[in-house]
N, C-alpha and C positions, 0 to 999 in steps of 0.2 A: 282666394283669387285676388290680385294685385286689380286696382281699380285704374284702365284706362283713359290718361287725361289726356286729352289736347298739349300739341308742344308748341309755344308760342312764342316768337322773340320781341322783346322789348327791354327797352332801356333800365335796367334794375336800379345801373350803380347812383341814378338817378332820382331817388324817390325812396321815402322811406320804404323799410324794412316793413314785410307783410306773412313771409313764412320761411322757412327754413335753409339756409344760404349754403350751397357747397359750390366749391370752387374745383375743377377738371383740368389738372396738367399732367404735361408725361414727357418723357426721351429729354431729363435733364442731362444727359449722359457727363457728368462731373468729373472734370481732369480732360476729359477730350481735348482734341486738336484740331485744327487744319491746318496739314501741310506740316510745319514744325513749329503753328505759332500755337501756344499752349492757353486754352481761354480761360482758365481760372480766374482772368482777374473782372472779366466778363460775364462771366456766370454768378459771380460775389455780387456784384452788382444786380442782375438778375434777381438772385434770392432774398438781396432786402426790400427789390421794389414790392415783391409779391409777399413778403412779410405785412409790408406797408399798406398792399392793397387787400391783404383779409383782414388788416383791423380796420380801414374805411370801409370795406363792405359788410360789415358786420358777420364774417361768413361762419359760420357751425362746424365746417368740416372744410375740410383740404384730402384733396383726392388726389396723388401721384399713381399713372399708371405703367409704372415699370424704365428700365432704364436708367436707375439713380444715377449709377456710374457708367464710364465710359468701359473700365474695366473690371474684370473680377477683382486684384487686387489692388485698391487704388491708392493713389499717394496721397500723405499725413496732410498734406493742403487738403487735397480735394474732400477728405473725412472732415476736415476742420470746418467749411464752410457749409459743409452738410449738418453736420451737429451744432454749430453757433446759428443755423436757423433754424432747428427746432426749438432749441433755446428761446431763442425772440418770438417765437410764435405763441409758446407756451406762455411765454410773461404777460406777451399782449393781452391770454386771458380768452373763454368761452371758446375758441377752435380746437377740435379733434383732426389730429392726422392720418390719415390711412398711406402705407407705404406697399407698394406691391414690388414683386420681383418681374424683373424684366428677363430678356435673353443675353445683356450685357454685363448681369449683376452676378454675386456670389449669394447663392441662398445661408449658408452659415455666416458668412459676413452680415448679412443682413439682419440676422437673428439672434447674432450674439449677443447684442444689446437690449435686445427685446425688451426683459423683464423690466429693465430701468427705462426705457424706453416708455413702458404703460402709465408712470408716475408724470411723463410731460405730455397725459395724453395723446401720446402718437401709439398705434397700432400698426404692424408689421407683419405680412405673409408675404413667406417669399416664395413659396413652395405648394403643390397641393395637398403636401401631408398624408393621413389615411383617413381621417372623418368628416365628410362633406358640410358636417355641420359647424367644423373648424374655420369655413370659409364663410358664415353668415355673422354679419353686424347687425347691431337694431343702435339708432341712433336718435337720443332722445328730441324731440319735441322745445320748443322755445317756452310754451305753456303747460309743457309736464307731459309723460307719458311716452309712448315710441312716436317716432315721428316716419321715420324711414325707416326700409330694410335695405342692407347690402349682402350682393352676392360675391364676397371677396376675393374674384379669382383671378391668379397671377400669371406670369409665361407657364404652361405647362411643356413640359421635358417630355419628349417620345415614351420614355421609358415610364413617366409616370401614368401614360394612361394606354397603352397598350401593351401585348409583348410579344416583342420581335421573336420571327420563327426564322430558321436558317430555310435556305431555298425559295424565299418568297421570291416573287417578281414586283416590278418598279409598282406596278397599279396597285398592288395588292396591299402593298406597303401603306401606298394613299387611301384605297379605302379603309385598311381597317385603324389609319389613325387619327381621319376623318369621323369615322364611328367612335372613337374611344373619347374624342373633342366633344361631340355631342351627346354622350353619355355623360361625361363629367358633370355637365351644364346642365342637363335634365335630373341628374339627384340632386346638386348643388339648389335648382329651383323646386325642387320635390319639399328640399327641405325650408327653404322659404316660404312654402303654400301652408306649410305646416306651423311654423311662426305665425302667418297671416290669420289662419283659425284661431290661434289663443289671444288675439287682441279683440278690444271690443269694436272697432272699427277697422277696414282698410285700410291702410296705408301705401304709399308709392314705394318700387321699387326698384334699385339698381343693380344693375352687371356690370362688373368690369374682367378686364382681359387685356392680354398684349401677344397680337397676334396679327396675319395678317388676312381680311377679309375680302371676299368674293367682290367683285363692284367699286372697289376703291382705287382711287387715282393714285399711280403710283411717281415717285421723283425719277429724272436719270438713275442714280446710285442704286435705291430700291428697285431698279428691271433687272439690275444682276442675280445671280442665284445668291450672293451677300447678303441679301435683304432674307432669305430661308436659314437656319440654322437646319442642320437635322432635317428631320425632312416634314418642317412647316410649313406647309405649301397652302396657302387661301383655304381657309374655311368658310363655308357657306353661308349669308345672316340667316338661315333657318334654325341654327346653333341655339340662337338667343328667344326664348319666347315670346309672343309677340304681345304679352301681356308688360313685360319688363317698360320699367318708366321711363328707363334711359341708360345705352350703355355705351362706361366710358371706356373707349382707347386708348392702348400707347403701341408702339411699336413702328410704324408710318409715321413719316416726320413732317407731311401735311393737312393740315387742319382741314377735316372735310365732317360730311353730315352722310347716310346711309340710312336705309331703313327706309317705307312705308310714311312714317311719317319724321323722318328725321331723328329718331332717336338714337340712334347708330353714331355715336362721335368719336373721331381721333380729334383731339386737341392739337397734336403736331409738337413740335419742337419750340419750344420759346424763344430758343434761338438757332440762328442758320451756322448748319453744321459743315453744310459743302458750299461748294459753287451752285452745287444744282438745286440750292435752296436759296440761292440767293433774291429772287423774283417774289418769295413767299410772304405771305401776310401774316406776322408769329402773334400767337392771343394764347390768351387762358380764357378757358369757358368758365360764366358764373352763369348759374341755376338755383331759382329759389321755386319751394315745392309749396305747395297748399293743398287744404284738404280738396279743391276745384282746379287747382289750375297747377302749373308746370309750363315756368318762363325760363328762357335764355337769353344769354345775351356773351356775345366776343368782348374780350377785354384786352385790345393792342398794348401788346410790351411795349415796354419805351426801350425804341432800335438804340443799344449800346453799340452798334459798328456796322459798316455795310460794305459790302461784296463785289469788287467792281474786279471785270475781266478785260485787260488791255490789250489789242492785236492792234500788230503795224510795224513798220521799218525804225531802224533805230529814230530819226528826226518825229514821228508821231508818238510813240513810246515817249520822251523826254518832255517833248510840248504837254501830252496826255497829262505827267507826272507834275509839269511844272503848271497844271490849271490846278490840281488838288491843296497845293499849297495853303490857299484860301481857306480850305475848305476846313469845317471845323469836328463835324463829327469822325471819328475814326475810321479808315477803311484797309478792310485786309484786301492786298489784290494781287492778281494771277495777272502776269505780262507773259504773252508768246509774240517771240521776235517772228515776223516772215519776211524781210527784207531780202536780198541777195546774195550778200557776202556771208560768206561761211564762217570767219574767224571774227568775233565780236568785239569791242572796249567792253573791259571789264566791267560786270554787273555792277561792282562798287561805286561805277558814275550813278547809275540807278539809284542807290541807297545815300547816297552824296546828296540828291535832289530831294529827297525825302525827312535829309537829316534835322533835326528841331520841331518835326512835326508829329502828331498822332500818327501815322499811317506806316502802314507796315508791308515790304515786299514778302509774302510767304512762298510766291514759285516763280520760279522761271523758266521759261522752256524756247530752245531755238528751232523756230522750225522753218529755217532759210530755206529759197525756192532750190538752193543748188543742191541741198542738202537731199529735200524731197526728191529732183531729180533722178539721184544717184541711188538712192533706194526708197523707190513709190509706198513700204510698208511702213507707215507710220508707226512706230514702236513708242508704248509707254513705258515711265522709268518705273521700279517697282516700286518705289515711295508714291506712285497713285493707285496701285492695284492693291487690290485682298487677295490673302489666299486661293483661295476661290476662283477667283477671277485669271488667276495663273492655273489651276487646275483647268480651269473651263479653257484656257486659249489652248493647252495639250492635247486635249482630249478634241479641237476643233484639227488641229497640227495633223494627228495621228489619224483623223477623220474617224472616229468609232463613230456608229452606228447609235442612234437618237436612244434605243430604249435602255441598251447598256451604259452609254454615257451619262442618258443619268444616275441609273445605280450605281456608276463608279461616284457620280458625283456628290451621291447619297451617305457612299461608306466616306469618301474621306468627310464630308461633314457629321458624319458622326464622331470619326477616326479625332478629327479636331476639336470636337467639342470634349472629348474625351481625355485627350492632351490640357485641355482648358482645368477641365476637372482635378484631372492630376496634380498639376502645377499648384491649384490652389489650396490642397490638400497638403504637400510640401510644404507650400508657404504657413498652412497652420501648425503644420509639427512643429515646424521650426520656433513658431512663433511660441507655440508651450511649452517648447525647451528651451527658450532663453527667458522661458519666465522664472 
């Protein structure tokens, strides 16, 4: 039995080093975008500050919970920035990495590398596998011996913890993959009670996951059914034990606290991925453990760009643009025209005013009053919608009926993540035949 500490926040990165330092981030999604502006160069930046900040914090471990990538197959940048900071982390010296698979990543991508991987002490599940004890780390102690235990568990896949029966109904589907979630979680800590007996003392213990939980504040983007793969739908905190020291989240791209006594974390997105994260405060959680106590503490990124949304007629649009000029940090922005005239001066003037500076036009959208007039339904272009999101407006269209709409909603989110599958199953044939 995992020994219940107090979770307490204080200032760590402040004060020597007193027990065991891991560091909690997630939903790096690498290669991403908004809009059409590609943040690589963003995210690079990103990965050396947090390079930089586990060798000032002395940290033991680095925790990623899922979401490496933005996609299954990603581009030879987005790999490159990803493996030149395991690299630097390893040189740095004393940090272990833990990699978890998210719902954004490719699990054979992820594990290809693995065995080389073990050599720069990084660790890597992408997948639940088939032995729950595959999912258990023991991570040493700064003074020798175990110090922690991890319960390593990554996005789980429908398929991996239930099995679909033909003719179920919508509910049915949810509870039994609600049960098969906290089954998973109850061997996975079955087998950590069992570790716990072979040590000569207790030690603290962690869960992780990338999933999305009962009680959690969700963004704009996340209230769509986008934010479910499959049919992920909120699992209960009753999943996690309530003995667990603390468990980390990825999947939710706002940094929040859950649980009893707060042990429930999404870390959130290090950095803002939409408009509808723009308001958000991005941190990595640092936690350092003792044989008495269990501190935390937020550790603010340093904002590499900020998110600014323009509305107004063309003369407020130009002034808005020509105040930023000054302005020295970078800012990706969303301008919506709603002026009168229907026929615009080319957005080029926009980009004219911008020109010499960091700041970047990623959308534009006219939503002149003559325009609204003429037809009251505001229509989005599909460079803002998900799949999904166009299923879901059809299925509103056609007016079906709540409990079949969502089963339809259910198969094509399967239907798609199966295509996802596919695709990256081609992309490895290929990839062994032009070896």
């Amino acid at each position: 039995m995992a020994k219940i500490l107090p979770l307490l926040d204080d200032e760590i990165s402040t004060r020597p080093k007193r027990g065991l330092r891991v560091v909690h981030t997630a939903d790096w999604h690498l290669g991403g975008e908004i809009y059409l502006h590609n943040l690589l160069r963003e995210q690079e930046r990103f990965l050396h500050w947090l390079s930089d900040q586990l060798k000032a914090m002395q940290a033991d471990l680095l925790i990623v919970a899922g979401d490496i990538f933005d996609n299954r197959v990603p581009a030879n940048s987005a790999q490159k920035i990803y493996y030149e900071f395991l690299s630097r982390v390893h040189s740095s010296g004393g940090c272990e990495v833990l990699i978890l698979g998210g719902n954004h990543d490719s699990v054979s991508f992820l594990h290809s590398p693995r065995t080389l991987l073990r050599c720069l002490q990084v660790q890597v599940q992408g997948n639940l596998g088939h032995d729950p004890a595959e999912l258990c780390r023991e991570i040493a102690a700064p003074q020798g011996g175990t110090g922690l235990l991890i319960g390593a568990v990554p996005y789980l896949r429908e398929a991996e913890v239930r099995r679909v029966m033909a003719g179920e109904s919508y509910q049915e589907q949810r509870n039994d993959f609600s049960a098969g979630l906290a089954d998973c979680y109850a061997q996975v800590w079955a087998e950590l009670e069992k570790r716990q007996q072979s040590l000569p003392q207790p030690v603290p213990v962690i869960l992780t996951g990338h999933l999305p939980v009962t009680g959690a504040t969700l963004t704009g983007d996340e209230q769509s059914s986008s934010a479910y793969i499959g049919n992920l739908l909120p699992a209960g905190q009753e999943i996690f034990p309530a003995e667990a020291s603390y468990v980390a989240l990825g999947h939710l791209h706002g940094a929040q606290n859950l649980g009893v006594r707060g042990q429930i974390r999404y870390s959130g997105t290090p950095l803002p991925l939409s408009f509808s994260e723009k308001e958000q405060r991005k941190s990595v959680t640092l936690l350092e453990f003792g044989e008495e106590f269990l501190y935390r503490q937020e550790l603010p990124v340093e904002e590499m760009y900020s998110l600014q949304e323009i509305t107004g007629d063309w003369p407020a649009i130009t002034a808005a643009l020509q105040q930023l000029k000054d302005v020295t940090r970078p800012h990706l922005l969303k301008v919506s025209y709603t002026g009168d005239a229907a026929v615009l001066t080319d957005v080029g003037e926009l980009r004219e005013i911008l020109r010499g500076s960091e700041h970047e036009l990623v959308h534009f959208s006219n939503q002149s009053r003559m325009q609204l007039r003429r037809d009251k339904r505001v229509r989005k272009s599909l460079q803002e919608l998900t799949p999904e999101q166009v299923f879901q407006h059809c299925l509103q269209q056609w007016e079906v009926e709540e409990e079949k709409a969502q089963q339809l909603l259910s198969l094509f989110n399967v239907a798609q993540q199966q295509l996802q599958e596919d695709a990256e199953t081609v992309a490895g044939t290929a990839g062994e035949a032009g070896k």
